[in-house]
C-alpha positions as a Markdown table, in Angstrom:
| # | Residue | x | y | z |
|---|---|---|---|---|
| 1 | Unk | 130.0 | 173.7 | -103.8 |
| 2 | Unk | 130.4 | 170.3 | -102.1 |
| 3 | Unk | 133.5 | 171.8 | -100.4 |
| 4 | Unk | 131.5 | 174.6 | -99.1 |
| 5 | Unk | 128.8 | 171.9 | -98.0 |
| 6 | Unk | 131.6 | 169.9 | -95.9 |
| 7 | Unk | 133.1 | 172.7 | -94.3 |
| 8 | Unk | 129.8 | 173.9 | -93.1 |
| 9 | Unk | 129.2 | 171.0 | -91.8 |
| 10 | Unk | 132.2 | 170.7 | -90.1 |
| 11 | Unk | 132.0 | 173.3 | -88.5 |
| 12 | Unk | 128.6 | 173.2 | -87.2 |
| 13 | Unk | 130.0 | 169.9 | -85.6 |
| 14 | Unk | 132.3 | 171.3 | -83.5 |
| 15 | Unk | 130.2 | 174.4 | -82.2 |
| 16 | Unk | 128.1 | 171.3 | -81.3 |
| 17 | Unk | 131.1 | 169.4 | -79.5 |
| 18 | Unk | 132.2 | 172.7 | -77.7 |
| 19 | Unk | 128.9 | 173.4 | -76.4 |
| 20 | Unk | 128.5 | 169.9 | -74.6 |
| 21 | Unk | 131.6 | 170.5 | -73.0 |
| 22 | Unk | 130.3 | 173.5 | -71.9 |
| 23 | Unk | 127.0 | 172.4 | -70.6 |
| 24 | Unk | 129.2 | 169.5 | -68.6 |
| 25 | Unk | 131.9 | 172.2 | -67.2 |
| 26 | Unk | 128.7 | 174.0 | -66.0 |
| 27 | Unk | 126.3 | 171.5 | -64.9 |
| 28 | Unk | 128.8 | 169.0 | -62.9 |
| 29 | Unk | 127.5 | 168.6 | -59.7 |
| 30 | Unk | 128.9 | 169.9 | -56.9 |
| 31 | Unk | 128.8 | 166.9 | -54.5 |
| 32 | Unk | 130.1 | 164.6 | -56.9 |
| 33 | Unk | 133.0 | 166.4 | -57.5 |
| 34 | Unk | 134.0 | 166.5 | -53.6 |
| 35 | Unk | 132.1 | 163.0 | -53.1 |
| 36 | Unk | 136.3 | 161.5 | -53.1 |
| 37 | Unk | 137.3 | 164.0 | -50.7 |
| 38 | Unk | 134.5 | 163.5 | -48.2 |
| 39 | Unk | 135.4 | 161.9 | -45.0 |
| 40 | Unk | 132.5 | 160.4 | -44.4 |
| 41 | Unk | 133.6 | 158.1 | -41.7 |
| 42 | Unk | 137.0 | 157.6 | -39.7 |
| 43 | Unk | 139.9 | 160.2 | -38.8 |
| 44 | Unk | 138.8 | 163.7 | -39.6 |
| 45 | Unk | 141.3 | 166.1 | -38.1 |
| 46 | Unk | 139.8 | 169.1 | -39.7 |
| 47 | Unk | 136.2 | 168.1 | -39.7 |
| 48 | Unk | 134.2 | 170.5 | -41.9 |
| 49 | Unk | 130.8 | 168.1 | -40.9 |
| 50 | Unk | 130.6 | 167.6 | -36.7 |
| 51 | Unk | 131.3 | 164.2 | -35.4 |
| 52 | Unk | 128.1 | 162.0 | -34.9 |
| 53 | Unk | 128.0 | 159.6 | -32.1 |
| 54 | Unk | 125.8 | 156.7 | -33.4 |
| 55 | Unk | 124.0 | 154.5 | -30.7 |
| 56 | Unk | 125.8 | 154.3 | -27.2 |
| 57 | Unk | 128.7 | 153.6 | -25.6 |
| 58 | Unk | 128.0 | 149.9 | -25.6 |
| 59 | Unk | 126.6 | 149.7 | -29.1 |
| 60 | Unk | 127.4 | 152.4 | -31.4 |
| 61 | Unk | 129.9 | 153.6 | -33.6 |
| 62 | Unk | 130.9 | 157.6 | -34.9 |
| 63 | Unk | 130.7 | 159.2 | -38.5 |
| 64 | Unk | 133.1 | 162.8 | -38.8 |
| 65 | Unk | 135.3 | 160.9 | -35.5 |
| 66 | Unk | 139.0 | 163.2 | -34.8 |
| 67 | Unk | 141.8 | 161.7 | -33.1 |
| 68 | Unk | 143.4 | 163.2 | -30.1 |
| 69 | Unk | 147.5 | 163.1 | -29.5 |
| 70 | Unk | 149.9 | 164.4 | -27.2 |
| 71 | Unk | 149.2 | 168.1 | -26.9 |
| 72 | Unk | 150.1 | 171.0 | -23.9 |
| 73 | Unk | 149.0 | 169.8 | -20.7 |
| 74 | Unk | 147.8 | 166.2 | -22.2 |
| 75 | Unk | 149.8 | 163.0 | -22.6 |
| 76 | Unk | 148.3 | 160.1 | -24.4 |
| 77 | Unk | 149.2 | 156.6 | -24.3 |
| 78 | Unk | 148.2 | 155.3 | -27.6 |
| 79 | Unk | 146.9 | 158.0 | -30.5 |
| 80 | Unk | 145.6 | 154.7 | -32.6 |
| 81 | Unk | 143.2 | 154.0 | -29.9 |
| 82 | Unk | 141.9 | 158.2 | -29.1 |
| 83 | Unk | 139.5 | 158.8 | -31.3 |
| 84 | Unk | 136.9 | 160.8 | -30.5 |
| 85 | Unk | 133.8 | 163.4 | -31.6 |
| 86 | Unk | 135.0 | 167.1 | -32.4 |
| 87 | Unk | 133.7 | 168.8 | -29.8 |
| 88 | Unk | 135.4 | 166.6 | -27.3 |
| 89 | Unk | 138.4 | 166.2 | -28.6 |
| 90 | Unk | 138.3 | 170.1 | -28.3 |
| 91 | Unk | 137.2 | 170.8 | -25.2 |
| 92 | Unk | 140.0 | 168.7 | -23.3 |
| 93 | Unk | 142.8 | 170.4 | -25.6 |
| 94 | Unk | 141.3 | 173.3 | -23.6 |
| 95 | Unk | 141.5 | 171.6 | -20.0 |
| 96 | Unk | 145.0 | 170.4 | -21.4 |
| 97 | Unk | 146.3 | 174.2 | -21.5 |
| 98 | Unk | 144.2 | 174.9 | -18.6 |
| 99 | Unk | 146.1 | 172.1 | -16.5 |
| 100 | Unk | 149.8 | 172.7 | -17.6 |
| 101 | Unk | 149.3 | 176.3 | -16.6 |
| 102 | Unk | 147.8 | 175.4 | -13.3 |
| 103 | Unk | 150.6 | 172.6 | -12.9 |
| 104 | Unk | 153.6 | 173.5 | -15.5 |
| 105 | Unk | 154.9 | 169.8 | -16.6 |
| 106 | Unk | 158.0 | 170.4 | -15.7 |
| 107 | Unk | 156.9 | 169.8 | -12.2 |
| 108 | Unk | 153.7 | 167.8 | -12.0 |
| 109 | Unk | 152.4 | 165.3 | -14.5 |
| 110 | Unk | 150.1 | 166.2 | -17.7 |
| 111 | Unk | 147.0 | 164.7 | -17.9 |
| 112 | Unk | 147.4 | 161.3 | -19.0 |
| 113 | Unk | 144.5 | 159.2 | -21.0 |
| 114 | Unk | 144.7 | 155.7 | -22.3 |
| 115 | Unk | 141.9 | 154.5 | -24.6 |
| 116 | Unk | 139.0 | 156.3 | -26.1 |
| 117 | Unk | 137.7 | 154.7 | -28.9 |
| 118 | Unk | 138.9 | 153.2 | -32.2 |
| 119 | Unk | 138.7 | 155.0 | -35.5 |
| 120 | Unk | 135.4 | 154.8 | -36.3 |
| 121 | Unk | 134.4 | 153.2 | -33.1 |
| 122 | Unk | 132.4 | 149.8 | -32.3 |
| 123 | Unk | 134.1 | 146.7 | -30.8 |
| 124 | Unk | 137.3 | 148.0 | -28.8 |
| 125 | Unk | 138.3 | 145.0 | -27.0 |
| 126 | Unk | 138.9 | 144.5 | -23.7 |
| 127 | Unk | 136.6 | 146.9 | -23.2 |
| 128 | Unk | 132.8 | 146.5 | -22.9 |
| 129 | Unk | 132.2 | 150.4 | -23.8 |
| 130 | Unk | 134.0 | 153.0 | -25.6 |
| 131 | Unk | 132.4 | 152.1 | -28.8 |
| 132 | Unk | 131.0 | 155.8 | -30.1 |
| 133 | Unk | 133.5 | 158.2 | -28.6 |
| 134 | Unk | 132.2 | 159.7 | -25.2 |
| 135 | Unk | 134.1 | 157.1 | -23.2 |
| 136 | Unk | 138.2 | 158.3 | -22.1 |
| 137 | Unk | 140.1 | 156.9 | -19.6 |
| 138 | Unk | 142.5 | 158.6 | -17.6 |
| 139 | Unk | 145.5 | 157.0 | -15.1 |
| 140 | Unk | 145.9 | 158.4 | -11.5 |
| 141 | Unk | 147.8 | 161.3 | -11.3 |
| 142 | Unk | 151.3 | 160.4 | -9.5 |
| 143 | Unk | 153.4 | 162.6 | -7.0 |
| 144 | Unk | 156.8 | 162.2 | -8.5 |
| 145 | Unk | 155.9 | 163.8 | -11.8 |
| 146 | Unk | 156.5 | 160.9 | -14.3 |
| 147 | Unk | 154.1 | 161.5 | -17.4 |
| 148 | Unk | 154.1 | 158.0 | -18.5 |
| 149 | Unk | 153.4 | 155.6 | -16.3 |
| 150 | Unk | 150.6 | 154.4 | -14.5 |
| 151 | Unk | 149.8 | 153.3 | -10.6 |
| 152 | Unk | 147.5 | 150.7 | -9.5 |
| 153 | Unk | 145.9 | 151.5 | -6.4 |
| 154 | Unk | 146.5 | 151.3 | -3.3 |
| 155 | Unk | 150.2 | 153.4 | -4.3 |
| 156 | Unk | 152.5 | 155.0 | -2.6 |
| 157 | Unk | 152.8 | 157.2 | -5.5 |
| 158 | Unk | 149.3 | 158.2 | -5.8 |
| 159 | Unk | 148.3 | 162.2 | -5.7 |
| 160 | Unk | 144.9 | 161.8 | -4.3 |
| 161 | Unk | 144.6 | 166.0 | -4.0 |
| 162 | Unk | 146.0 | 166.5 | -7.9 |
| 163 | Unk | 143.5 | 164.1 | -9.3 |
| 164 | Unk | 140.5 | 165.4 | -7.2 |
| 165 | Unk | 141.2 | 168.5 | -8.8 |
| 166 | Unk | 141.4 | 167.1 | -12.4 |
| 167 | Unk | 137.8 | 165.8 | -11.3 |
| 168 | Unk | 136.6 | 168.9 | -10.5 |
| 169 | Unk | 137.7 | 170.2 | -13.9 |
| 170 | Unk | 135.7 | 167.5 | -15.7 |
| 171 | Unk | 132.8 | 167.9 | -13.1 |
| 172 | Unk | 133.1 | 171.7 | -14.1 |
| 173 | Unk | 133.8 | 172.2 | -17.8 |
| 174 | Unk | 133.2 | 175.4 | -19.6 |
| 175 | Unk | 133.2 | 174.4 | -23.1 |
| 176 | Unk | 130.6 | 172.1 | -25.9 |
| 177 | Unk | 131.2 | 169.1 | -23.9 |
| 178 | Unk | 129.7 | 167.5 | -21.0 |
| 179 | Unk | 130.6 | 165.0 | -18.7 |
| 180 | Unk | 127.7 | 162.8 | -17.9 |
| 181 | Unk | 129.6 | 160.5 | -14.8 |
| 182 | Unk | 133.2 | 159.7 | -14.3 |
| 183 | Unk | 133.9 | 156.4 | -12.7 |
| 184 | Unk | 136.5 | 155.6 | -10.2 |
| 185 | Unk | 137.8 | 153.1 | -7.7 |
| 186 | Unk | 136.7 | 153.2 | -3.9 |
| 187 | Unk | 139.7 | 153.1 | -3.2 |
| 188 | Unk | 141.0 | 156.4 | -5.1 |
| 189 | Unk | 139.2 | 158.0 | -2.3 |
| 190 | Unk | 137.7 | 160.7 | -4.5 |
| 191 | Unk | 134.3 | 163.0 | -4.3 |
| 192 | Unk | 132.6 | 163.9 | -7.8 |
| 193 | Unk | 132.7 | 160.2 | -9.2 |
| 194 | Unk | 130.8 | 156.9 | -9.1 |
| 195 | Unk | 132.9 | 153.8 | -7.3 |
| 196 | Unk | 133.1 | 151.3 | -9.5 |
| 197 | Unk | 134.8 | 148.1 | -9.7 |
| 198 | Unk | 138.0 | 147.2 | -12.0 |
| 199 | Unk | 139.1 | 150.3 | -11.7 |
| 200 | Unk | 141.8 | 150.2 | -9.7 |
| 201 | Unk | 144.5 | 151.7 | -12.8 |
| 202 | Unk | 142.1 | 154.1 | -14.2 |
| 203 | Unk | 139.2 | 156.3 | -13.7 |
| 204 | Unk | 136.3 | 156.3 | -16.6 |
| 205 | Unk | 134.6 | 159.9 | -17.9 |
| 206 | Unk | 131.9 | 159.6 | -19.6 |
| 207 | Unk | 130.4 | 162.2 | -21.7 |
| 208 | Unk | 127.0 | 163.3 | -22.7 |
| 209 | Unk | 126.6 | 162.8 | -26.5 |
| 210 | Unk | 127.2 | 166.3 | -27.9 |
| 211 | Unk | 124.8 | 165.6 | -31.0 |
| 212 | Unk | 122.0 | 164.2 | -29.0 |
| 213 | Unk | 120.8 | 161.0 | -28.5 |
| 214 | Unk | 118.8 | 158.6 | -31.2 |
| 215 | Unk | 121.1 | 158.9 | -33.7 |
């Protein structure tokens, strides 16, 4: 009888056991499983979650940020210092393949952009800006072709009618981003931009933020 007692019991005890490992399997919760997998902040090159621009390009910082590299149509400097918002980084892949159709590369140069922002954004030294993503500089185009190096204006090698088209493409872009001014040097001797000073190497696009502003 007292067998009969503890095997009852023992068994009772483990329909007990198997049914709170049930309840567990069934009950986890969803974002806690994926919580380790969510990149909540920093390089996202697949973003499931669009990339928030926090603050402004002086004082901000980006959640969901992707990072832009070398592509068709597009050379970039430095991919540890292109990081950007989704829909950005998208939308000049597109003017990338636009451009080296317009101007195969084995002719004319890509696009070329230096800095954009850090991974994550804030503080980018030397700059002032470029601390939530909408900020990307891009070098003179040249007239002999070379993809890497930049000019400093007044040049000899300076396209003046290449790079007035390139800001026509900004100035004109069909696609989720926006650009809100674009920056160059008095010198460059371009229409569609703001003259600015210290930018005699480069000229500055700025977007409009893509998720709003207040964030």
């Amino acid at each position: 009888m007292e067998n009969e007692r503890n095997i009852i019991t023992t068994f009772f005890a483990l329909v007990i056991i198997l049914l709170l490992l049930v309840g567990m399997l069934i009950f986890e919760s969803p974002n806690e499983s994926n919580h380790s997998n969510e990149a909540w902040a920093g390089v996202n090159p697949t973003p499931t979650t669009a990339t928030i621009h926090h603050g402004t390009p002086r004082g901000g910082y980006m959640e969901y940020d992707v990072q832009l590299t070398n592509c068709t149509g597009i050379w970039v400097k430095d991919s540890s210092r292109s990081y950007t918002g989704d829909k950005i980084r998208n939308c000049l892949q597109e003017l990338g393949k636009a451009w080296a159709t317009a101007y195969p590369t084995a002719t004319y140069p890509p696009i070329q952009i230096t800095d954009i922002s850090k991974p994550g954004g804030g503080s980018f030294p030397p700059h002032g800006s470029h601390q939530n993503g909408l900020d990307v500089d891009f070098l003179y185009l040249r007239n002999d072709g070379n993809s890497t190096q930049g000019i400093t204006l007044p040049s000899a090698y300076y396209d003046e009618d290449l790079t007035q088209d390139l800001i026509d493409r900004l100035n004109n872009l069909d696609c989720d981003a926006e650009v809100q001014v674009i920056y160059a040097d008095s010198a460059a001797g371009l229409s569609g931009v703001q003259t600015w000073p210290d930018h005699d190497d480069h000229f500055h696009v700025r977007f409009v933020d893509p998720d709003g502003t207040g964030n």
